[in-house]
C-alpha positions as CSV (number, residue, x, y, z in Angstrom):
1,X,94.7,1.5,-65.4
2,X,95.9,-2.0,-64.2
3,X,97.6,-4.1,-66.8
4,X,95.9,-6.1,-69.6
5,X,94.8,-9.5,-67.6
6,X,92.9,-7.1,-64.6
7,X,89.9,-6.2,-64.4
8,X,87.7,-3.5,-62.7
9,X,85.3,-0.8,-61.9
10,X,86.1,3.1,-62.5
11,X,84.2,5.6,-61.6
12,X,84.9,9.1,-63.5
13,X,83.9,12.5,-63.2
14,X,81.5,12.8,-66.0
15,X,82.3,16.8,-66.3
16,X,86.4,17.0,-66.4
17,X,86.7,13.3,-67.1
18,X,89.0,12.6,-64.1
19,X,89.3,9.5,-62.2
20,X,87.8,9.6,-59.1
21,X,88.1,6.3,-57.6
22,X,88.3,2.3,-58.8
23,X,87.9,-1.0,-57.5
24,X,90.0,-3.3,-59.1
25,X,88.0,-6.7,-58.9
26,X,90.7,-9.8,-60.6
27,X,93.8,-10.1,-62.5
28,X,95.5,-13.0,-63.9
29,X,98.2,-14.7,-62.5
30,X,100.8,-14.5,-65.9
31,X,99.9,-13.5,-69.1
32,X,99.1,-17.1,-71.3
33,X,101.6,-18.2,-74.2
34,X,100.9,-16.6,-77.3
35,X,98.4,-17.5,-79.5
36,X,97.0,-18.9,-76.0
37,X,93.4,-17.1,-75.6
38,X,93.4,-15.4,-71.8
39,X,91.2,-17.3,-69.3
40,X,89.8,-14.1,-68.3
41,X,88.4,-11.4,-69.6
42,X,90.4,-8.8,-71.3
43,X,89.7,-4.6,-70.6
44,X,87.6,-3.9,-73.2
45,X,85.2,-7.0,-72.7
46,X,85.5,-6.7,-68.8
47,X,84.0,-3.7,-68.9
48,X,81.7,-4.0,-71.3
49,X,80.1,-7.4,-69.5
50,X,80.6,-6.0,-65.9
51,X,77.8,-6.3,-63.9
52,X,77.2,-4.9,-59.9
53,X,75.1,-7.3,-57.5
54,X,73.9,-5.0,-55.0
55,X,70.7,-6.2,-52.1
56,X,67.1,-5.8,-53.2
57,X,65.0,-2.4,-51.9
58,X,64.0,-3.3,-48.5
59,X,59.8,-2.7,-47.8
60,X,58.1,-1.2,-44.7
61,X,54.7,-1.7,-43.4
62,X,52.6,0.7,-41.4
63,X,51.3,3.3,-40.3
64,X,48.8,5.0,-37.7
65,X,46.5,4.2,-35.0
66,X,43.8,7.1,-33.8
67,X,41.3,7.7,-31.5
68,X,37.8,7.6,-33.7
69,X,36.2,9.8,-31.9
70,X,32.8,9.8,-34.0
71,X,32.8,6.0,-34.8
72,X,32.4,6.1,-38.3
73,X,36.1,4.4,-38.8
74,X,37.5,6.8,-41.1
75,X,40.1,9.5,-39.7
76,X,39.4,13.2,-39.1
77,X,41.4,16.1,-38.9
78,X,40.3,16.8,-35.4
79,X,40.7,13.0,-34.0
80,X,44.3,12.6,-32.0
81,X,46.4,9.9,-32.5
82,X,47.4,7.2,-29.5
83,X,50.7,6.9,-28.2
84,X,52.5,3.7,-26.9
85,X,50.2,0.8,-28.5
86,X,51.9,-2.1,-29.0
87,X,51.8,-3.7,-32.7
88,X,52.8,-6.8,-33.7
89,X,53.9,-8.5,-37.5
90,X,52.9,-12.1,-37.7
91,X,54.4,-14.1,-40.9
92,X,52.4,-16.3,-42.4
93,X,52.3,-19.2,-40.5
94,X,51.7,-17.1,-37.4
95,X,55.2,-16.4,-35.7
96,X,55.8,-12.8,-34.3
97,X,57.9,-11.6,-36.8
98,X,58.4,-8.3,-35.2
99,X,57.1,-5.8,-32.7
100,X,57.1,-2.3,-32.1
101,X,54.8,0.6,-30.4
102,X,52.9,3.8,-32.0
103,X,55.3,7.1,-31.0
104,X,53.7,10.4,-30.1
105,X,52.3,10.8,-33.3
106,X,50.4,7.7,-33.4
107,X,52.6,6.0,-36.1
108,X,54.5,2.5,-36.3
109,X,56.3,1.0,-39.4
110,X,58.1,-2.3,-39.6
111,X,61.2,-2.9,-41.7
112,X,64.8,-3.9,-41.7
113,X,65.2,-2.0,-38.4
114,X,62.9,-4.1,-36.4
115,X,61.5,-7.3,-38.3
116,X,65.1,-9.4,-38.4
117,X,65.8,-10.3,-42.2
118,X,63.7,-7.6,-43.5
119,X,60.5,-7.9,-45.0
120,X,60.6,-10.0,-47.4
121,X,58.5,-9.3,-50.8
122,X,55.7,-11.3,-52.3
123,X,54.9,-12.3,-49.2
124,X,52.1,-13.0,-46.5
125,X,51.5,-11.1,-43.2
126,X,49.6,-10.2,-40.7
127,X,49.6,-6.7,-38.7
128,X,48.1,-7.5,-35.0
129,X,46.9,-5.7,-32.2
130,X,46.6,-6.8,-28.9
131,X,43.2,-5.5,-27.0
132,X,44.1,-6.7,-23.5
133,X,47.3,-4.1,-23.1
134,X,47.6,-0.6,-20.9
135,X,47.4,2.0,-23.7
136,X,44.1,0.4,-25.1
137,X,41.9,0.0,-21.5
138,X,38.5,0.9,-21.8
139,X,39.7,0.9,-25.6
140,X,36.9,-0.3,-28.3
141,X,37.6,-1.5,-32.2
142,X,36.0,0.8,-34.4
143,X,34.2,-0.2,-37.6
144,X,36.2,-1.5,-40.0
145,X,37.1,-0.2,-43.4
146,X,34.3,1.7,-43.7
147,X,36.4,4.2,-46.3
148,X,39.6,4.5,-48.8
149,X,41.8,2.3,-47.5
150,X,43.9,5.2,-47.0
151,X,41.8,6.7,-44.3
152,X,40.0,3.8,-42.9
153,X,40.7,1.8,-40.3
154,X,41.6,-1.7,-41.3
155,X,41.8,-3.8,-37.8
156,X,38.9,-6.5,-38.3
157,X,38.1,-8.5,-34.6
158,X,39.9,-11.5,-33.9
159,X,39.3,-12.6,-30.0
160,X,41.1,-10.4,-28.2
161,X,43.1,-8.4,-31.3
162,X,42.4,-6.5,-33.8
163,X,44.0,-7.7,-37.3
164,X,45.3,-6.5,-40.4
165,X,45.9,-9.3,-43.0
166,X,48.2,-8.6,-46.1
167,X,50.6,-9.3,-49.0
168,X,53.7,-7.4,-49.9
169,X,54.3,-5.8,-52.9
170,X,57.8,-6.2,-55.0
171,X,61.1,-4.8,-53.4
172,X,61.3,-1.3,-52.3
173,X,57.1,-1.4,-52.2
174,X,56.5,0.5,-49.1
175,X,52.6,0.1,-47.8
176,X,51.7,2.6,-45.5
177,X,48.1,1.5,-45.9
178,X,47.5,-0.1,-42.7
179,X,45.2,2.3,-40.2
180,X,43.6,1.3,-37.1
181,X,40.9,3.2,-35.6
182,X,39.6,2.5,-31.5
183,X,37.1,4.5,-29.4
184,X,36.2,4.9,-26.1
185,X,33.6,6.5,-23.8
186,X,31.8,6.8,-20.3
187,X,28.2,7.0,-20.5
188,X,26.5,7.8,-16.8
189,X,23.6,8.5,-14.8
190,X,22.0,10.6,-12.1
191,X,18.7,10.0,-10.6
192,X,16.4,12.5,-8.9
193,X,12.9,12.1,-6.9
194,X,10.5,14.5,-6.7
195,X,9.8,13.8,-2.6
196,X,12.0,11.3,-0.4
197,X,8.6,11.2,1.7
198,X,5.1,9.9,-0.1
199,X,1.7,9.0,1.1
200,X,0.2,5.8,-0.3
201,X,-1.8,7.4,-3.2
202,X,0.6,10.5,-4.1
203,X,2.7,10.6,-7.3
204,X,6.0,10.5,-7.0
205,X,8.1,11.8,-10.6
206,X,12.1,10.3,-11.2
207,X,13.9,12.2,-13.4
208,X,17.1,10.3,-15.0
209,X,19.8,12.1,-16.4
210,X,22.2,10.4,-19.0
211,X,25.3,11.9,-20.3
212,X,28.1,10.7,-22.2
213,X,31.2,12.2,-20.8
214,X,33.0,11.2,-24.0
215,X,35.5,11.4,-25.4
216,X,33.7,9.6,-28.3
217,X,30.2,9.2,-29.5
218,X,28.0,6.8,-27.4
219,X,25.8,4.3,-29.4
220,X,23.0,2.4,-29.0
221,X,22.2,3.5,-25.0
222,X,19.5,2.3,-23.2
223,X,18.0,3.5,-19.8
224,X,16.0,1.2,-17.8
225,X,14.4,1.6,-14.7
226,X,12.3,-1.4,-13.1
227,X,10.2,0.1,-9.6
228,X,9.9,-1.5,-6.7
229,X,6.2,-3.5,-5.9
230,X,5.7,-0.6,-3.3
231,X,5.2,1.8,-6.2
232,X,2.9,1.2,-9.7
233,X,4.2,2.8,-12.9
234,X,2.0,5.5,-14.4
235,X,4.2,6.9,-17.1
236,X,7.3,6.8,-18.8
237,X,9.3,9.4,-21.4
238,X,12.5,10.7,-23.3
239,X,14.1,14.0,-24.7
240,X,15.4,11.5,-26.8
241,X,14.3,8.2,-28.4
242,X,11.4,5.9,-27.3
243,X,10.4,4.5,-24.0
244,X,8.4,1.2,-24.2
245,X,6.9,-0.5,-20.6
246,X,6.3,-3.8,-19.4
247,X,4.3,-3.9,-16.1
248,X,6.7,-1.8,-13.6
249,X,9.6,-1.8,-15.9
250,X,10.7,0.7,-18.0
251,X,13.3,0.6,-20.7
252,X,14.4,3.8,-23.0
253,X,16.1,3.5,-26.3
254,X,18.1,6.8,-26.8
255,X,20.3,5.7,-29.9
256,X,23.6,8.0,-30.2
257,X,24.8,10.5,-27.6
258,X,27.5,13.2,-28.6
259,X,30.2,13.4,-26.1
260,X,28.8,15.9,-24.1
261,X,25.1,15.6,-24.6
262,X,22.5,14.8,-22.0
263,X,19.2,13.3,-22.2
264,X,16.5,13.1,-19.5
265,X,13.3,10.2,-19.2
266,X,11.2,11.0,-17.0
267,X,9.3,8.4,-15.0
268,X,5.6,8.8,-13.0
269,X,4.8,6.6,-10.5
270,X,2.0,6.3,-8.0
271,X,2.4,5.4,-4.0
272,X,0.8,1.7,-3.5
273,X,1.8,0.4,-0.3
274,X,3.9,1.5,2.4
275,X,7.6,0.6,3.1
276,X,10.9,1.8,1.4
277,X,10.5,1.8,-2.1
278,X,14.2,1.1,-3.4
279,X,14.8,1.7,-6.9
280,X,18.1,2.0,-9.4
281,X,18.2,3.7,-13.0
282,X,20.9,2.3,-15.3
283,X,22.0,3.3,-18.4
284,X,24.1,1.2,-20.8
285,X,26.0,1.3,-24.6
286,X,27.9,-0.9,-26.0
287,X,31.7,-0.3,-25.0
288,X,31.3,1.7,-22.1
289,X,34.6,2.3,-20.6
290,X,33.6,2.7,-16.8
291,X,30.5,0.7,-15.6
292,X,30.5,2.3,-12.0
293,X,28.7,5.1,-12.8
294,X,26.0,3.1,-14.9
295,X,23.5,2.8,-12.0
296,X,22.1,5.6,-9.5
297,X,19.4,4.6,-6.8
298,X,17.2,6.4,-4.8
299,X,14.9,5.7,-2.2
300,X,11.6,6.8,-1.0
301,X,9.5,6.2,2.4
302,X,5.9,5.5,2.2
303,X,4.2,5.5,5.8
304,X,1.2,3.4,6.5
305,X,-1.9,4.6,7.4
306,X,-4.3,3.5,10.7
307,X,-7.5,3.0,9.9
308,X,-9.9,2.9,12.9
309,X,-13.9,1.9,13.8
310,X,-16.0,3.0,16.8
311,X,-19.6,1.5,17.4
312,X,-22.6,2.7,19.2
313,X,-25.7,1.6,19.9
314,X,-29.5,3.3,20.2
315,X,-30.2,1.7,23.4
316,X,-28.1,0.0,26.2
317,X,-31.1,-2.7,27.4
318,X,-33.7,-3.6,25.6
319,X,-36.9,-5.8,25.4
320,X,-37.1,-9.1,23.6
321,X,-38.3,-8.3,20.3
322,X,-37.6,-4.6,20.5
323,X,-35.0,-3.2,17.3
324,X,-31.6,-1.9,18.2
325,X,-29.9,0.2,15.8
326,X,-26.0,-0.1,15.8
327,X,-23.8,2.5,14.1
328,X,-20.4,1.9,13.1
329,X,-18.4,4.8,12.4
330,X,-15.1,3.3,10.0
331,X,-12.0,6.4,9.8
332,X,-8.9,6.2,7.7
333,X,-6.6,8.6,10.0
334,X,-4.0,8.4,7.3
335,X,-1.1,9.4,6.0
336,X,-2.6,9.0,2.9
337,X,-5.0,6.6,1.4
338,X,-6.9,3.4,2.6
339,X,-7.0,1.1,0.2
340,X,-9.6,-2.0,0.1
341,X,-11.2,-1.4,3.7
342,X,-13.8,-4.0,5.4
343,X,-15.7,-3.8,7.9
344,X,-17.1,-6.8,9.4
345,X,-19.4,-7.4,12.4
346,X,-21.1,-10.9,13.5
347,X,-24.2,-10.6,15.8
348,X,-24.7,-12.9,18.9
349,X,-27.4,-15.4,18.7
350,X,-29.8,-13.3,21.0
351,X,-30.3,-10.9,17.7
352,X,-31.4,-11.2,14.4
353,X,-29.8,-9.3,11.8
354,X,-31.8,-7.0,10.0
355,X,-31.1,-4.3,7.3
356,X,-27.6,-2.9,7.0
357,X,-26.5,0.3,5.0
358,X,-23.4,1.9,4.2
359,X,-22.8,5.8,3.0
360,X,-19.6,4.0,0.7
361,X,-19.4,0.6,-0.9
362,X,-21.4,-2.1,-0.4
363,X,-22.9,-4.6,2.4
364,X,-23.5,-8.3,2.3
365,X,-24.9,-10.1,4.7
366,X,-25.0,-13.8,5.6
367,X,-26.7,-15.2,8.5
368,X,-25.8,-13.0,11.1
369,X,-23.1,-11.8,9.7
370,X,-22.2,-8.2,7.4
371,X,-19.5,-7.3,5.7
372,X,-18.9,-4.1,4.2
373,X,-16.6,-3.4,1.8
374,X,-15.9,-0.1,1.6
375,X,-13.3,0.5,-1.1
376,X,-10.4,3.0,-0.5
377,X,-10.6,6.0,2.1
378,X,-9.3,9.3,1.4
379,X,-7.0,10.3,4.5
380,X,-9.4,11.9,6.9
381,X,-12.3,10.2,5.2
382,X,-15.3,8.7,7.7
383,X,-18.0,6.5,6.4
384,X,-21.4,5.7,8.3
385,X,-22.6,2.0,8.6
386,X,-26.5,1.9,10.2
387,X,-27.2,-1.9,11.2
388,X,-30.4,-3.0,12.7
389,X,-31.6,-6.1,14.4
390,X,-34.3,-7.3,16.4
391,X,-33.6,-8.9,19.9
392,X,-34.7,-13.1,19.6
393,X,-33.7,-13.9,22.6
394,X,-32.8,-12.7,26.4
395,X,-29.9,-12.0,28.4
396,X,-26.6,-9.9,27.7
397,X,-25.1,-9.5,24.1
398,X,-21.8,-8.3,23.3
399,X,-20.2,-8.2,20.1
400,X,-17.7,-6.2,18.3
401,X,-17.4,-4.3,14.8
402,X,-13.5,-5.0,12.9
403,X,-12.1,-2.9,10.7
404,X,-9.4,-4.2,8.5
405,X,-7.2,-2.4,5.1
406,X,-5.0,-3.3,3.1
407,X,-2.4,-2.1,5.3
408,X,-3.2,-0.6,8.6
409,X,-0.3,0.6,11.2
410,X,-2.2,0.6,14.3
411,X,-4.4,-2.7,14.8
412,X,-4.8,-1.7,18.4
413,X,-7.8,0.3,16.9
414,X,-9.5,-2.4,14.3
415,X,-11.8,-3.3,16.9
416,X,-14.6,-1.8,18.9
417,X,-17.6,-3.5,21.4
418,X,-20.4,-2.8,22.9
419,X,-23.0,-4.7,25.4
420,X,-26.9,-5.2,25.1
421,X,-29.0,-6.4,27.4
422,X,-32.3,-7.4,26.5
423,X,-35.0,-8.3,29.2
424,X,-38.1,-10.4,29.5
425,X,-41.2,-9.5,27.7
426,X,-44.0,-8.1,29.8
427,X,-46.6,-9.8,29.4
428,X,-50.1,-8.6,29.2
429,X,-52.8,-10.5,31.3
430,X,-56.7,-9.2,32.4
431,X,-59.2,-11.0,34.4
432,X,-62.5,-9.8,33.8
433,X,-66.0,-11.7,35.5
434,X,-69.3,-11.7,34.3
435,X,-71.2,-10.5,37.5
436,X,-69.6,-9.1,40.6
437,X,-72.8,-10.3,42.9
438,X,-73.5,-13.7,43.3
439,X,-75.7,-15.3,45.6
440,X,-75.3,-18.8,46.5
441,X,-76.2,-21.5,43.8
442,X,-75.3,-18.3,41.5
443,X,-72.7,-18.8,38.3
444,X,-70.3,-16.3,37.6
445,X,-67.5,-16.7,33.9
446,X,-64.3,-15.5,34.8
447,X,-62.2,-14.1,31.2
448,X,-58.7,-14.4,31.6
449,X,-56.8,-12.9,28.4
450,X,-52.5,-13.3,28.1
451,X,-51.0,-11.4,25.2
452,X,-47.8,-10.7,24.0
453,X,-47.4,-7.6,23.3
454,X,-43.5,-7.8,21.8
455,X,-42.4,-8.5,18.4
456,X,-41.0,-11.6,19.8
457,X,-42.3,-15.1,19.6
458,X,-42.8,-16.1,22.8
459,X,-42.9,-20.2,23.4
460,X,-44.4,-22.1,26.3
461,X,-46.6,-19.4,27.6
462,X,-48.3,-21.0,31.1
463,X,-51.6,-19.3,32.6
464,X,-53.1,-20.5,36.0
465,X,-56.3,-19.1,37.7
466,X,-56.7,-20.3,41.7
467,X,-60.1,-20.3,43.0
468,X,-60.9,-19.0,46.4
469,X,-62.8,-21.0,49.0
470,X,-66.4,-20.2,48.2
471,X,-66.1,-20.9,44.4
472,X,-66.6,-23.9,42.8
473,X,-65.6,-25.0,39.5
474,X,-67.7,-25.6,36.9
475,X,-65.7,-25.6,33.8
476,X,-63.0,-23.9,31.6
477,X,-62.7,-23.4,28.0
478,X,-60.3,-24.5,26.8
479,X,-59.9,-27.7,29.2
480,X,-57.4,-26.9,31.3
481,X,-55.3,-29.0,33.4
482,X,-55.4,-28.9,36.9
483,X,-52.2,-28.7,38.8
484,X,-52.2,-28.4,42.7
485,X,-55.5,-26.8,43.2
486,X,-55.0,-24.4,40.1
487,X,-56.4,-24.6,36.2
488,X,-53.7,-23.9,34.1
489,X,-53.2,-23.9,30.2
490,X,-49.7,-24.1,28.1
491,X,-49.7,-21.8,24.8
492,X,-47.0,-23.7,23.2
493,X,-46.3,-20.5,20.9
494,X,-47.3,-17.0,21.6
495,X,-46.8,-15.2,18.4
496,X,-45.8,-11.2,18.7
497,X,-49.3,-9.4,19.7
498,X,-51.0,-12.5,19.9
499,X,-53.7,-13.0,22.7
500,X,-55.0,-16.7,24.3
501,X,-58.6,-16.3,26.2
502,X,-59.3,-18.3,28.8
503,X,-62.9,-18.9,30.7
504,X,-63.7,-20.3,33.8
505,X,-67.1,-20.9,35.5
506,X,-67.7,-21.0,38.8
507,X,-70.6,-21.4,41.6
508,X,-71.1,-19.9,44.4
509,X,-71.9,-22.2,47.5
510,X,-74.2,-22.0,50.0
511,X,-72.4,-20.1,53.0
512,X,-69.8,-19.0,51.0
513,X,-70.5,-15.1,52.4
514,X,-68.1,-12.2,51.3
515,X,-66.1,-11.0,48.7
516,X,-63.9,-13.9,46.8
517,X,-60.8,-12.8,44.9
518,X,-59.5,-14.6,41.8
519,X,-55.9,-14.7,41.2
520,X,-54.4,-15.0,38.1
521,X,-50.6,-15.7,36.9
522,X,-48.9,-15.8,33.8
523,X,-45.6,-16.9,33.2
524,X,-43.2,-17.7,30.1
525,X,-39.2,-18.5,30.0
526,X,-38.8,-14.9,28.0
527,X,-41.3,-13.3,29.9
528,X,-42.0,-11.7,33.2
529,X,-44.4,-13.3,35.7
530,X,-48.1,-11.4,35.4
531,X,-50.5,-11.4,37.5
532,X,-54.5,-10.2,37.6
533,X,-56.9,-11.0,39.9
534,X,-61.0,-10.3,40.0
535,X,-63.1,-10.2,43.0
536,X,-66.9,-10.9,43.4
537,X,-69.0,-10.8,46.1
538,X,-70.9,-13.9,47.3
539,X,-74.5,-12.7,49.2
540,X,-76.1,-14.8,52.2
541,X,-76.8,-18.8,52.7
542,X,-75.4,-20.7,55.1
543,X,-71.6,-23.0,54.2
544,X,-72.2,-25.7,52.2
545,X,-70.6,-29.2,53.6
546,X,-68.8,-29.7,50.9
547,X,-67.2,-26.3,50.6
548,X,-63.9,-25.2,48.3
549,X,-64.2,-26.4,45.2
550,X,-66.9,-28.8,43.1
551,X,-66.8,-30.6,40.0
């Protein structure tokens, strides 16, 4: 013990009631006069007021972050922890405070040891994570305190962190409260064709393949798949979900994929026009870690087929008014379909266009002109036009017959020609007489009949009659004109089988002995020359003066 003005702490052995060790804290300088009272405390009150000041309990802050590998934010005994994230204590007014990184087992804790000062009670803080570091790529937030706050995960989204915002407890309150769940997964895609080679018409069937290759669950994916113009959408479907289309798009909702699972849509399609038809699937989710496996594309070539046309005709020369017949023989050679063929053909002036008939489709017609549209041809497919027309007018025709499609490889073959020639009408023209034996002074009627025996309207039809020496004329019905020594009359229009009679009368003149032929001619632009003639005999008398012809 020290003397009476000291003062001190003991500590005893509370079994054998041995001194094991002091620390003596004052004494007084000299002992005051007496009856002086001391200025400091004596033994018995020294002890009995003696007080230790030792620091307050320090706090610590923590504790895990995991990998969530189902997303519901709330930890599993089979989800792993993640090492090396870097976390970071913010004080209230926003100041790093302290920092420090998760260790194998996923855990971090602030305290004395890292945040200088210590944490301080009764006071705010805020945990932080930043997203944009190496541990967390491809990394996503899960959902936040979804659970007990001792299982959940507590990081709520803040631009480009995660945070944790809290208040401390009194000293020595340790929270170990503060959890923070991330996830991550791949999602991908493979697509298949059912041919790399189609005919315009066939059906081709893609099959896409999506898969989460984990290591978490895969949310909200979608598969969409917009084809080409070369291609029209039949069909769209899942294994999983709903498909939904919008002309030649196609989009899939397949919700949640395990890690591991794979789901298939299968998309129809039909061959529409030829080309490459170039086409990617693509599957998405929210938080997929690697993108360049989101897309596969495939192609498929679609030749184009030929159509073709060849064109006959009944006869090669014809007579004006006569009917041709022309038939048009329109081919789709392939690969594949023909889609919206015409055929077209114009006649030349020198025909008319008559009836026009088609085994496929339908004709119009307008003026001289058809056109037959014949729809789509099956590959192999040949269709029968029969066009008639009547010849109008003479001389050499030629025209062609077109094909055309909607897509046609080999135009070289779209067109085909042939010639007509139609000739003059022969006309028809008889000279008959009244009596073959005149004598002189006698009268004789010659009948002179022109028809037109085509189906043609012949114009400007001219018939003259020359009278021998011997004969004189008398009259003609109908007047005719006479035109260096002849009688002629002018049908202005000859219809088809229409006949003109003409008469003549003549006298025979004294002397005028013998036999006296009558020539006829008829003539026409469209026609060919005709002629008919019509002797008589003339009996005794001797030659008039006047001789030749009389009026």
């Amino acid at each position: 013990m020290g003397p009476l003005s000291s003062g001190g702490v003991l500590y005893m052995d509370k079994d054998a009631g041995t001194r094991t060790k002091g620390y003596h804290l004052y004494e007084a300088e000299a002992p005051p006069p007496p009856g002086t009272p001391m200025s400091t405390f004596a033994k018995s009150n020294g002890l009995g007021d003696l007080e230790a000041l030792c620091d307050a309990a320090p706090i610590e802050i923590g504790n895990y972050v995991w990998l969530d590998t189902d997303r519901d934010g709330v930890q599993d005994p089979d989800e792993a922890p993640i090492a090396g994230v870097t976390v970071e204590l913010l004080d209230g007014s926003g100041n790093v405070v302290g920092t420090t990184t998760t260790d194998a087992d996923g855990e971090y804790y602030f305290n004395e040891g890292n945040v200088p000062g210590g944490i301080q009670p009764h006071t705010d803080y805020t945990v932080r994570i930043p997203l944009a570091q190496p541990a967390l790529e491809g990394f996503s937030p899960t959902v936040d305190h979804a659970d007990d706050e001792l299982r959940d995960s507590n990081g709520v989204v803040s631009g480009a962190t995660v945070v944790d915002r809290l208040r401390t407890g009194a000293a020595g309150h340790n929270d170990h409260t503060h959890d923070f769940g991330f996830f991550w997964f791949n999602v991908s895609i493979r697509k298949a064709v059912s041919a790399p080679r189609a005919k315009i018409g066939d059906t081709i069937t893609y099959t896409l393949t999506a898969r989460n290759d984990g290591p978490s669950w895969a949310t909200d994916v979608v598969v969409t798949d917009n084809l080409p113009d070369r291609l029209q959408l039949l069909d769209a479907r899942t294994s999983l979900g709903t498909c939904a289309t919008s002309g030649n798009g196609v989009r899939c909702a397949l919700g949640t994929l395990r890690p591991g699972q794979t789901e298939t849509v299968t998309v129809t399609a039909k061959a529409v026009a030829s080309g490459t038809a170039v086409n990617s699937a693509e599957v998405t989710a929210p938080g997929d870690r690697d993108p360049a496996d989101n897309r596969d594309r495939r192609e498929v070539e679609i030749p184009t087929p030929d159509v073709s046309i060849t064109k006959t005709v009944s006869a090669p020369r014809v007579r004006l008014g006569e009917q041709v017949t022309y038939t048009l023989l329109a081919r789709n050679n392939g690969p594949g379909i023909a889609e919206e063929v015409v055929v077209t053909d114009r006649l030349p002036s020198r025909l008319k266009l008559g009836a026009v008939r088609s085994e496929v489709g339908s004709c119009a017609t307008s003026g001289n002109t058809l056109r037959c549209a014949l729809g789509t041809l099956a590959e192999g497919q040949q269709v029968k036009i029969t066009v008639t027309a009547r010849t109008v007018k003479t001389g050499r025709s030629v025209n062609s017959a077109v094909i055309g499609a909607r897509e046609d490889s080999n135009p070289r073959n779209n067109r085909d020609a042939v010639p007509v020639v139609v000739g003059k009408v022969n006309l028809g023209l008889t000279k008959t007489v009244n009596r073959k034996v005149l004598r002189a002074g006698q009268r004789a009627t010659f009948t002179i009949k022109v028809r037109n025996p085509s189906s043609a309207t012949l114009r400007n039809v001219r018939t003259c009659d020359d009278l021998p020496a011997g004969l004189a004329f008398v009259k003609a019905t109908p007047k005719a004109k006479v035109s260096k020594g002849r009688y002629c009359w002018t049908a202005k229009v000859l219809e088809p089988r229409q006949t003109k009679t003409y008469r003549i009368t003549v006298r025979a003149l004294n002397g005028a002995g013998g036999t006296k032929v009558n020539h006829a001619v008829a003539t026409a632009p469209d026609a060919n020359t005709r002629r008919a003639k019509r002797p008589v005999t003339v009996i005794g008398g001797a030659v008039s003066p006047a001789g030749g012809v009389t009026g």
